[in-house]
C-alpha positions, 0 to 999 in steps of 0.5 A: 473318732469316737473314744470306744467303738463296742462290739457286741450290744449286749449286756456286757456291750451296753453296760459299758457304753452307759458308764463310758457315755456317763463320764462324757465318753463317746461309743460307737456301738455295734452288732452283726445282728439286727438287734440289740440285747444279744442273748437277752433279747426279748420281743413281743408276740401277740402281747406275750414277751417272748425270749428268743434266745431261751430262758433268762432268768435275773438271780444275784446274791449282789446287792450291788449289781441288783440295785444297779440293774432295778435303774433301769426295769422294774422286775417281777416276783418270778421264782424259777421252779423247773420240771424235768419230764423223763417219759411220763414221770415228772419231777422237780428241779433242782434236786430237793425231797419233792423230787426224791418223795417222787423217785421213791416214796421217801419222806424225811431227809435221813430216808433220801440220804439214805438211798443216794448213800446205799446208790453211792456205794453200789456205784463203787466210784472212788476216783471218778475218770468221766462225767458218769462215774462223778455224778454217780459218785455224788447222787447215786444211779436213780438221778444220774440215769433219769435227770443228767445223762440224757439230759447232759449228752444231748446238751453237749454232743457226746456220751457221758463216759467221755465227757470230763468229770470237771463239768460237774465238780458238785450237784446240788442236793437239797433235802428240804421241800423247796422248788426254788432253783437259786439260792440267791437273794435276789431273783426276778424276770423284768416286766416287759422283757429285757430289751427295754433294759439294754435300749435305757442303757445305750441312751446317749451312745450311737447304734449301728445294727447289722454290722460285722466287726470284720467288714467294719474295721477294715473300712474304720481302721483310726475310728476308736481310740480303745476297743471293746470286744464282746464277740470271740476272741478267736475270731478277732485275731483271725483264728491265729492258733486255731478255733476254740469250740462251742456249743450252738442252739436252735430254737423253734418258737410257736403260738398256740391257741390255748391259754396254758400248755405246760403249767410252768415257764420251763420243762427239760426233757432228759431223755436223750431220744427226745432231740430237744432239751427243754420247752419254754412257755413264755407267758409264765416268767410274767404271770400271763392270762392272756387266752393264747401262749407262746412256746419254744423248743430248744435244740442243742447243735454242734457249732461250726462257723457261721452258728451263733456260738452259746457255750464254750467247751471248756475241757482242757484242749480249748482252755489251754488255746484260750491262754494263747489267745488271752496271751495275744489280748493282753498284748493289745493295750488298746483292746477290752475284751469282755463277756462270754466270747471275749473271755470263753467263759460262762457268765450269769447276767449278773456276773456279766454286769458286775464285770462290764462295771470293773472294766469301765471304771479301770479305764476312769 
């Protein structure tokens, strides 16, 4: 009998096993894949750290959450400074005077709010009923053509024209010549990767890998007094009302003998003929010299059961299934639901720490 079996070890997972083993509780932590970490995992390949998963990069205005998370990792300097490729042109991320000197020869401010005031208008949007006529509306046609369709359509299986305009409620623009991807104080990529963060954060609690929740709990109905569910809420109340939707990844991971292929840690790739988003040269995050380098290529997928579900649709037909789901979950006083899956909600790392500590200092 454990005090709290934890399903999922990944941040939300492990951070409320270190808390709950601090104030004398025992976990049972488990996880369907072979490995701790979840979508922070990152290994080692031929002295490159590498992050299976895709980019993670550490960004906090938290003081809290950013002294607590430098207990367990020393981080790096790293500033994420994006390229975007559309065809042979490159620009800079996110949307700052680098990027408009490159679309058109601007140089102040005023002349860049100028053209994206003049691409506005043209556009004629005053009420913007899709994806398409809102990033029109906010950054004119040039950005929106080059930088967010192709680049969005293929991040979510669809054409922009029917794709609700919710999804980008504001697009930062920047007029200052800065390459910099966060406005947040804090920032960094911890040296050696973040697995070592989660393997200091389960000390003390035991770990049973390659474990399937399902299979698990028919088996140990009484082995917890308390739950806490980091996998998708559908799926642990059976899909009673159906299946929420997600998005899936598929990453293709390759060593190269060169020391720098792309000269920066990610590019996207924004043209929709181009069936991958972005490429990851992971030696970058860490300021690497070794002769060799490491590269992904990140595929979006439609998910289906089986996939790893990364992001959640939240268009108004899922979110409105969620509230059934969340409805059941508050029922279940002997359950705590958290993360991405647990909440069917896109979290930072940050965000997702600061979380997991609320929940286990509710329980104290």
């Amino acid at each position: 009998m454990y005090d709290y079996l934890i399903v999922g070890a990944g941040l939300f997972g492990a951070v409320f096993a270190h808390e709950a083993v601090a104030r004398g509780k025992t976990c049972l932590v488990i996880d369907k894949r072979p490995h701790i970490a979840g979508n922070i995992y990152t290994e080692t390949i031929n002295g490159i750290t590498v992050h299976r998963y895709g980019a993670h990069i550490f960004h906090t205005n938290d003081k809290t959450v950013w002294e607590y998370v430098n207990k367990f990792a020393e981080f790096n300097n790293y500033i994420n400074s994006p390229i975007a490729r559309y065809k042979d042109e490159l620009y800079n991320l996110p949307f700052n005077m680098n990027t408009f000197n490159k679309m058109w020869g601007v140089k102040t401010p005023a002349e860049a709010m100028a053209v994206i005031e003049k691409q506005r208008a043209e556009a004629g949007v005053t009420e913007p009923k899709n994806l398409e006529e809102q990033a029109l509306l906010l950054v004119g046609r040039d950005i929106y053509e080059k930088l967010i369709k192709g680049y969005t359509e293929k991040q979510w299986g669809m054409d922009c024209t029917e794709l609700p305009a919710f999804i980008i409620k504001r697009l930062p623009l920047r007029f200052i010549y800065d390459n910099n991807y966060f406005n947040d104080r804090y920032q960094g990529v911890p040296v050696g990767g973040y697995t070592r963060i989660v393997e200091r954060l389960l000390l003390g609690g035991e770990v049973r890998l390659n474990t399937d929740y399902v299979d698990f709990s028919k088996k140990n109905e009484r082995i917890a007094a308390k739950i806490v569910c980091t996998g998708s809420i559908d799926e642990f109340f059976g899909y009673r009302y159906g299946t929420l939707e997600y998005r899936s990844l598929r990453f293709e991971t390759h060593e190269l003998a060169e020391e720098n292929h792309q000269g920066v840690a990610v590019v996207n790739y924004t043209e929709r003929s181009v069936p991958y988003t972005r490429v990851i040269e992971h030696k970058h995050f860490e300021f690497g010299r070794r002769p060799n380098t490491v590269v992904t290529r990140e595929y979006p997928v439609v998910w289906k059961k089986g996939l790893e579900p990364y992001y959640p649709v939240n268009n108004a037909k899922n979110n409105a299934l969620y509230l059934k789901y969340k409805e059941l979950a508050d029922e279940r006083l002997d359950v705590i639901f958290g993360g991405r899956l647990g909440r069917y909600q896109y979290y930072d790392m940050d965000t997702v720490i600061a979380k997991a500590l609320e929940a286990e200092k509710s329980e104290s």
